[in-house]
C-alpha positions, 0 to 999 in steps of 0.5 A, a space after each residue: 463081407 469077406 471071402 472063404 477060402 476052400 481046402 486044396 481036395 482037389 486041383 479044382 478045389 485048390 485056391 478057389 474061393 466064394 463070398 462067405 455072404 455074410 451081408 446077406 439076412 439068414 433064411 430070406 427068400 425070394 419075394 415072388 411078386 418080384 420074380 420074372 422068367 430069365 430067358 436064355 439068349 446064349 449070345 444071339 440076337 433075334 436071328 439066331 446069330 451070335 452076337 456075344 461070344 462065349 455065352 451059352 449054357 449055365 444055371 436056371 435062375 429067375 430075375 428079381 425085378 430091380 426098382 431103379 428109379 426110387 420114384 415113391 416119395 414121401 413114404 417110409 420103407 424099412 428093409 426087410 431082408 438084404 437078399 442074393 441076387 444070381 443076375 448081378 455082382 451086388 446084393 440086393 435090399 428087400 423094402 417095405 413100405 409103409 403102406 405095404 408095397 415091397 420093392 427091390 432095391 441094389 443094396 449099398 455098403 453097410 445097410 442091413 435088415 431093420 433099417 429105414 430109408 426114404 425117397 425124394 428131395 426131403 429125404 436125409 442124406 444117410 445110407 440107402 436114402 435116394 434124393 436128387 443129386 442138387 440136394 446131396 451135400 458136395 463130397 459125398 459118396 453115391 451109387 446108382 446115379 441117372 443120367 436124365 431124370 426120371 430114367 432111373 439109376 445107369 451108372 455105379 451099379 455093380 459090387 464095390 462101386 461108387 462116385 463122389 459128388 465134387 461140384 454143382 453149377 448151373 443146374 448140373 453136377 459133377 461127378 467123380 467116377 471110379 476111373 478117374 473120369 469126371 462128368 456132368 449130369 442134370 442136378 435133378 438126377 437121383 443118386 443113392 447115398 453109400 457106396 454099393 455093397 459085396 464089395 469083395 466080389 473081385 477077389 473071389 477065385 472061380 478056381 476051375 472052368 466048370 464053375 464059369 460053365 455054371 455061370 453060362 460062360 462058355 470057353 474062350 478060344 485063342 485066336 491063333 487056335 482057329 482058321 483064317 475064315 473065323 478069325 484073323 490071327 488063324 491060319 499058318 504052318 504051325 504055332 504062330 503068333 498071328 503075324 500082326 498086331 493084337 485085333 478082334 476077330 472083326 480085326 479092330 484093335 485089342 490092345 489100347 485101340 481107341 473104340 469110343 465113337 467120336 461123335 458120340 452125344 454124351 462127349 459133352 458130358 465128360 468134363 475130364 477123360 479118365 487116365 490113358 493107359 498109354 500115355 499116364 496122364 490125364 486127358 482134358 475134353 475140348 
């Protein structure tokens, strides 16, 4: 994959680029028993208040119905396309089985049209095979891993990512992600071999602002911009700088503030803490 600049026509123009979807199969289209309605919620939740902001707006698109869970076992299936998908960073694989059933699965880097992959335990650890995470030999690179088994993939799912497996002991594996941070998940959790592919979608340059509306992004306003009501950095005679440290507008900490949940369940699971901007060193979970 790579990125294709466009010529400076216009200031809009000047810089941006896009994905040249090189990856993609030339003339596939979407397989329609795969298909849903993508309904628009523009950042509310069931009572009509905004619970995201900056949402709203964008394209219509429908959603491709993703099987995570890789669950049919023992049956050959080869890809019938690599397709794009409006809904997610990555590119997504087309799979026929052998006995007719098709399915969407993330595609991971270098798969291509014709190939042929497989579930289960039996599987070979080859590119876009999915097996359990215990019968994946150590150091190698996976995408799509669970987190419980049978729940299907959770984790390394967007364009470019990956984990390496770096231990297995006591029914559980090790997993390096793309933080730094290590952690544990049950051996019986499946993982995808490779490495997600589109790996170049971080470098493309949207380049103007009607191109993030399309995405139904809407315009992200400065806090100093507003009154004091709607957020705490408001208010003032003048331009000001907020007058306190960097927050949100529920006024929690913008800039390096701790927002994980002490308790949370699954700080047993981390065995190593990703790298703290603030200090530069590495964190040993108690």
């Amino acid at each position: 994959m790579g990125i294709r600049v466009y010529k400076p026509t216009s200031a809009g123009r000047r810089n941006a680029s896009v994905s040249d979807f090189a990856e993609l199969t030339p003339g596939a289209q979407p397989e329609r028993n795969l298909l849903t309605p993508y309904k628009k919620k523009a950042g509310r939740n069931n009572q009509g208040i905004i619970t995201a902001r900056h949402r709203g707006g964008g394209h219509k698109k429908m959603y491709r119905v993703i099987d995570f869970r890789r669950s049919k076992d023992g049956i050959v299936a080869r890809v019938d396309s690599i397709q794009y998908d409006p809904v997610r960073s990555a590119n997504i694989a087309l799979l026929k089985y052998e006995d007719g059933q098709k399915t969407y699965v993330v595609a991971p880097l270098g798969l291509t049209a014709g190939d042929k992959v497989e579930n289960g335990a039996d599987a070979a650890p080859t590119v876009g095979n999915c097996l359990p995470l215990k019968n994946i030999p150590l150091d190698t690179t996976v995408c799509c891993i669970e987190l419980r088994p049978g729940q299907g993939a959770a984790m390394c799912r967007s364009a470019g990512t990956s984990a390496k497996l770096k231990a297995r002991d006591a029914g559980w594996a090790q997993l390096e992600l793309p933080s730094g941070e290590v952690r544990r998940v049950p051996a019986n959790c499946r993982a995808t071999i490779g490495r997600v592919g589109n790996a170049d979608h971080m470098n493309v340059v949207i380049g103007k602002a009607g191109r993030k509306r399309w995405m139904g992004r809407r315009p992200h306003v400065r806090g100093t911009a507003m009154n004091p009501i709607d957020h705490p950095h408001g208010g003032g005679e003048g331009r000001t700088k907020g007058g306190r440290h960097p927050v949100s507008p529920q006024g929690k900490s913008a800039k390096g503030g701790a927002t994980r949940q002490r308790r949370k369940p699954s700080n047993s699971a981390i065995v190593r803490r990703r790298k703290s901007r603030r200090y530069g060193q590495l964190k040993l979970h108690k």
